[in-house]
N, C-alpha and C positions, 0 to 999 in steps of 0.2 A: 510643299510637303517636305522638300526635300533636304535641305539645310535643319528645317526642323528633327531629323531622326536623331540629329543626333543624342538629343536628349530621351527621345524615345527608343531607342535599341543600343546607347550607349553603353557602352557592359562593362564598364566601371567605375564606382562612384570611391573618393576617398574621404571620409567623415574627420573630422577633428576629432577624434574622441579615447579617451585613454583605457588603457585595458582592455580593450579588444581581441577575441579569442580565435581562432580556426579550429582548437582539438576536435569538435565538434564531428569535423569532415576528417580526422584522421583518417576512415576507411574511404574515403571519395575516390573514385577513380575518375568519371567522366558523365557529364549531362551533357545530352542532345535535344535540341529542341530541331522543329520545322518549323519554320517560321511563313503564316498567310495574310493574305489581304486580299479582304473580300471573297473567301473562300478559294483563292487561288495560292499556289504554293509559289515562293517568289525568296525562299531562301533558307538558312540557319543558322543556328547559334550554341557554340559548342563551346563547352569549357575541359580540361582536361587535366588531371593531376600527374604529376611527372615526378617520383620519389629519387634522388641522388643521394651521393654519399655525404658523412658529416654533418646528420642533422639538416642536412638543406633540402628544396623541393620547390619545382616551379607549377605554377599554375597558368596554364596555356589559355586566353581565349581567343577563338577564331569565328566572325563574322563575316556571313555573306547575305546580300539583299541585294535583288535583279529587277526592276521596276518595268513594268511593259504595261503599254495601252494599245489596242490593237494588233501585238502580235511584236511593238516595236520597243526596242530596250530605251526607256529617254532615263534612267537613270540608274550608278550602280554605288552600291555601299562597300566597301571593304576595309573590317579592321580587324588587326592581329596584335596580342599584348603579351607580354610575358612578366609576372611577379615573381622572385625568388626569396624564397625565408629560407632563414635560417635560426635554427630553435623557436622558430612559432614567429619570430620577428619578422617582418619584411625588411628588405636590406634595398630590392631595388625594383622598379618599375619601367617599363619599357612599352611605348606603342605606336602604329603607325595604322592612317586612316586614311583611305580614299574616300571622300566624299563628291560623289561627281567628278567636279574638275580643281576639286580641291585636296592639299595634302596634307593632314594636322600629323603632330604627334603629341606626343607627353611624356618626358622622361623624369622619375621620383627615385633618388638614391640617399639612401643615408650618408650623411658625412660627422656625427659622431654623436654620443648616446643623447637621443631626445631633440637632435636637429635632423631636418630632413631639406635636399634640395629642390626647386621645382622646378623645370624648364618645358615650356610647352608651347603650341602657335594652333589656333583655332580659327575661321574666317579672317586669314593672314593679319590677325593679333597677335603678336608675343605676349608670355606672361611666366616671368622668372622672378621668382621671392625663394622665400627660408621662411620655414617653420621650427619653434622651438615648442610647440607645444605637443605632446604625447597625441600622435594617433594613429592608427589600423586601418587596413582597407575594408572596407564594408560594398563586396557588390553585391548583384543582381542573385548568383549562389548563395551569397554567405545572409542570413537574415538581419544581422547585425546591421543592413543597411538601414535597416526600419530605429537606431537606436539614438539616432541624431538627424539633425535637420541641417547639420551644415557642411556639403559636398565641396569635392574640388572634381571637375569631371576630367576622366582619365583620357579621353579625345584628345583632348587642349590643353587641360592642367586648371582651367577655370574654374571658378567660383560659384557656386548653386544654391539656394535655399530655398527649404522644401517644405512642408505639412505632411502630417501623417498620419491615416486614420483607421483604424481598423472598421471592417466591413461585415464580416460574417465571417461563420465554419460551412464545410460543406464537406462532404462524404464523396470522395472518388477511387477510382480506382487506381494503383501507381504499380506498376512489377505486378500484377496481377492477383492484390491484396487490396481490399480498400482500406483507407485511410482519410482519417481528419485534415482537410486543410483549411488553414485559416487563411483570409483574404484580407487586403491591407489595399488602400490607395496611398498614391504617392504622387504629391502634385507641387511645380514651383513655376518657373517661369518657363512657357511652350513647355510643360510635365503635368501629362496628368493619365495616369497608369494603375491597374489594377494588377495586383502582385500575391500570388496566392503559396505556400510554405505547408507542407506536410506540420503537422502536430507535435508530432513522435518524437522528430529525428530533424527537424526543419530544414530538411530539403527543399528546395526550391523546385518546380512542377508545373508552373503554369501562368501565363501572363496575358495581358490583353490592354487596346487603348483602341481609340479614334482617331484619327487623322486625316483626314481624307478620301477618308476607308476604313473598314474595323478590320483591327489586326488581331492575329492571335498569335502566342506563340503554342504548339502543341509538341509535348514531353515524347520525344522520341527514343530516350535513350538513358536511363542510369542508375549505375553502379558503382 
């Protein structure tokens, strides 16, 4: 299960794709999820917006997963990332992951307009290129993940390719309002995840998979 999360609770995908937006989430402040397995609470997954001066602003995410069978910890997840834009651009990527008894990062920085660099180590593979082609981060928050099929995951810096299908609307309730959400799968290699998106305003609200165990993540928190 466990090398496998990464693709499953990785919490950020970056898309080759140009024109990709955030104004969307101008007002975002912060989603919290709880994240279970098999009806047991075993973690969370928090994104957090952080406004600075000069047009710039980071976007904080912080994951935790504590894996226990019988009372006993055999497995923990930890990853922490930080994006900074400036004027709507991203300029740089920063993360750092405990997987078990493994340590990845991924580090994405601009080095000048339309190049970007990639430095990252995943199951102690390096993987360092240059992209010149235009493109945005599209994660787990932002729905713009669903607008292309060709990730680089933000753990490692690797390479992904995905399908993507929409599923259904469904009516729930979010902040004590109900709202349309539409449900989307998103599935590539060890990826296959149900991703649900408010209507309105496409917030991100709710997620869920298999693995071992049915996971869920459940919307604790946002504004």
């Amino acid at each position: 299960m466990l090398r496998l999360l990464i693709f499953l609770v990785s919490y950020i995908l970056f898309p080759t794709i140009a024109n990709t937006h955030v104004q969307h989430y101008k007002n975002l402040q912060r989603i919290e999820f709880d994240i279970y397995r098999n009806n047991d609470l075993v973690g969370y997954h928090k994104v957090n917006v952080k406004k600075k001066g000069d047009n710039t602003k980071e976007i904080i995410t912080d994951i935790l997963i504590e894996v226990k069978i019988l009372g006993i910890k055999v497995h923990t997840y930890k990853s922490y990332g930080v994006e900074t834009y400036k004027n709507e651009e991203l300029i740089e990527f920063k993360s750092k992951t405990q997987d078990g008894s493994d340590n990845d990062y991924c580090n994405i920085k601009k080095i000048s307009d339309g190049k970007y660099s990639f430095d990252g180590m995943t199951e102690n593979k390096k993987y360092i290129y240059e992209l010149t082609e235009k493109f945005y981060p599209a994660l787990w928050w932002n729905h713009e993940s669903l607008l292309n099929n060709n990730y680089v995951l933000g753990q490692g810096c690797r390479n992904l390719k995905t399908q993507i299908t929409f599923l259904k609307k469904e009516t729930k309730k979010i902040n004590e309002k109900n709202e349309v959400v539409n449900f989307y799968n998103i599935k590539g290699d060890n990826l296959d995840i149900n991703i649900g998106y408010t209507e309105k305003d496409l917030k991100w609200v709710d997620m869920k998979f298999t693995l071992k165990g049915d996971w869920e993540y459940k919307l604790k928190n946002l504004n």
